[in-house]
C-alpha angles and dihedrals in degrees: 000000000000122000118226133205129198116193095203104209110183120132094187097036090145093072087043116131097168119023074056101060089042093055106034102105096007081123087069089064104095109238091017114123118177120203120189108209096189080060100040095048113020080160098055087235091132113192097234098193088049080055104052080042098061090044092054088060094052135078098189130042135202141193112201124183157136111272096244111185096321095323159043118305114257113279092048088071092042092051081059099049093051098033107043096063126177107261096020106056104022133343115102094296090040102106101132098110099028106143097006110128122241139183151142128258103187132166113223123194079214122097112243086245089049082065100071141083117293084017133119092266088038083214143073116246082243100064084049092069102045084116087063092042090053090036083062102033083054089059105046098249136137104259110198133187115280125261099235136194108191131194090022094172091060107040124108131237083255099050086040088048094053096043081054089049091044085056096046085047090045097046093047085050095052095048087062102062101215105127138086102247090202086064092042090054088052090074116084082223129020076227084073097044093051089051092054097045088062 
């Protein structure tokens, strides 16, 4: 079974509708661990070596967060910055996190046609998050397509309920392994990819 890590990045997670309905029982998911990076470090004064450490126990890593004007909220980055040192996480002897999987699982007030050319965003969601994809890509890891909810001011207990539900299903697939990551990449969303596996 893989093991899979989400680094929870959410600095107003109180007010949060929908990151909480994504991440209440995701403890129930076997292999899941969720780490909430705005609790762990309120200072910013990340512990870089507990870090590498938790990644060395995932397979799969995950970087969840609110969509905040077109990107991660601020200690994300910073986790990137501190964590995924030169030497350790990519250069040529950077070879700690080769062949781990790694993608992003955002909410976006946006609706998923708002993210396109000659729409309101101008963009895909896709092309926004070009700087995860190379992050991953730099460090030698499987970058797969992000796990999306879209629209999150409009949707109802019910569509925010069964997105919840879609995440818990897509993390417990993924711990299993058994999937061809070349035909998962081939999805815009994994949200796509979960709805055509049934």
């Amino acid at each position: 079974m893989k093991k899979i890590l989400i680094l929870f990045s959410h600095p107003r997670f109180e007010k949060s509708r929908a990151n909480r309905a994504l991440i209440e029982n995701i403890d129930k998911v076997e292999g899941v661990n969720c780490h909430d990076l705005y609790e762990e470090y309120p200072d910013f004064n990340i512990n870089a070596e507990r870090e590498k450490e938790l990644l060395g126990n995932h397979q799969i890593i995950v970087w969840h967060f609110p969509f905040y004007t077109y990107s991660a909220p601020a200690l994300l980055k910073q986790w990137m910055d501190v964590v995924l040192e030169y030497g350790w996480a990519h250069g040529s002897k950077g070879n700690a996190l080769k062949d781990k999987i790694a993608f992003v699982a955002l909410t976006a007030g946006g609706t998923r046609e708002s993210y396109a050319a000659n729409q309101h965003n101008q963009f895909t969601l896709c092309e926004f998050l070009r700087p995860f994809e190379q992050a991953a890509n730099l460090c030698k890891m499987i970058y797969l397509p992000p796990f999306a909810v879209h629209g999150t001011h409009v949707l109802t207990d019910q569509q925010l309920a069964a997105y919840a539900d879609s995440y818990r299903r897509l993390l417990g697939k993924l711990t299993t392994g058994e999937y061809d990551t070349v035909s998962v990449s081939r999805f815009e969303y994994l949200n796509d990819w979960l709805s055509n596996k049934g």
